[in-house]
N, C-alpha and C positions, 0 to 999 in steps of 0.2 A: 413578428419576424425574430428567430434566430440572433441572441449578440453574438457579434465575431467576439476573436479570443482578444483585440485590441481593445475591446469595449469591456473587458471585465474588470472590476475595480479588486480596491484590493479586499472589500468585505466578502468577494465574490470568491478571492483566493482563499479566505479562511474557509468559508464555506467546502472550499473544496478539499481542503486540508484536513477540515472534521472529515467530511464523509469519506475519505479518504484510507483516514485513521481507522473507520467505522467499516473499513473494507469493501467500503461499493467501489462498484467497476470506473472504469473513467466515462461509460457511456451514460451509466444512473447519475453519475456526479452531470455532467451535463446537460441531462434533461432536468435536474435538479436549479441548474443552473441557467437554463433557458439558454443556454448557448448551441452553438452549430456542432450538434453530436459528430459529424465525421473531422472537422478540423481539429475540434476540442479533443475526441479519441487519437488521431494522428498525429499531434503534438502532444500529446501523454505518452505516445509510445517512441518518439523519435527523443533518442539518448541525447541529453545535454540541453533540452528547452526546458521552459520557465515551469512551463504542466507537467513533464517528464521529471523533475530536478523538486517538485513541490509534491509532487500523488505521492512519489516514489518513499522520498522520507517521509509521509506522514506513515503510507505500510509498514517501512521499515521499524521505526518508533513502536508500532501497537505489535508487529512481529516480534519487535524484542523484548519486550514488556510482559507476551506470552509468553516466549519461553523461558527468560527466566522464571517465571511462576512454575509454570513448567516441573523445571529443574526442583524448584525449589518443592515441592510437591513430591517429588522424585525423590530426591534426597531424604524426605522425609519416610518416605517406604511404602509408597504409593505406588500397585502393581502396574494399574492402568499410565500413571502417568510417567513410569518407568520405561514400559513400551513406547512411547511417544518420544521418551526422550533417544532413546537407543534410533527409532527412526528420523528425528529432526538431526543426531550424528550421522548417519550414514550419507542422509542430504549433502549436509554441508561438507563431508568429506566429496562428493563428485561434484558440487558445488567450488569448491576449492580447487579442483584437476581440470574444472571446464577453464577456459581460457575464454 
């Protein structure tokens, strides 16, 4: 049986934080985790719970960690990784105007 999400310790949260980091979805983190993939999914996606507030910055963290590299790659005079940065700008400019 399925752990609910009140059954996950907190080894289960790190776990989830690697794979996270590691850019799997919240539903592989789950099955990873043996927990109830549609609860475990639908509290990763509702803004402000424990899943949502823990997947989210581990992404963020390995998101930002790219592109600085990224950048810094970029900076360096790297064609390819100059287009990518030009396109992670443009994001984060409509990124910026979504409300």
């Amino acid at each position: 049986m399925p752990k609910s999400l009140s059954e996950l310790n907190a080894e289960d949260w790190k776990i989830a934080k690697d794979l996270a980091a590691a850019l799997y979805s919240p539903k592989e983190i789950a099955v990873a985790l043996e927990a109830n993939v549609s609860d475990f999914v639908d509290a990763c996606m509702a803004e402000g719970t424990e899943c949502y507030n823990a997947i989210m910055a581990a992404r963020l963290e390995t998101e930002y960690k790219l592109r600085v590299s990224i950048i810094k790659v970029a900076n360096a005079g790297s064609v390819p990784a100059q287009s990518m940065a030009r396109e992670m700008f443009k994001e984060s400019k409509i990124k910026w105007n979504d409300k």
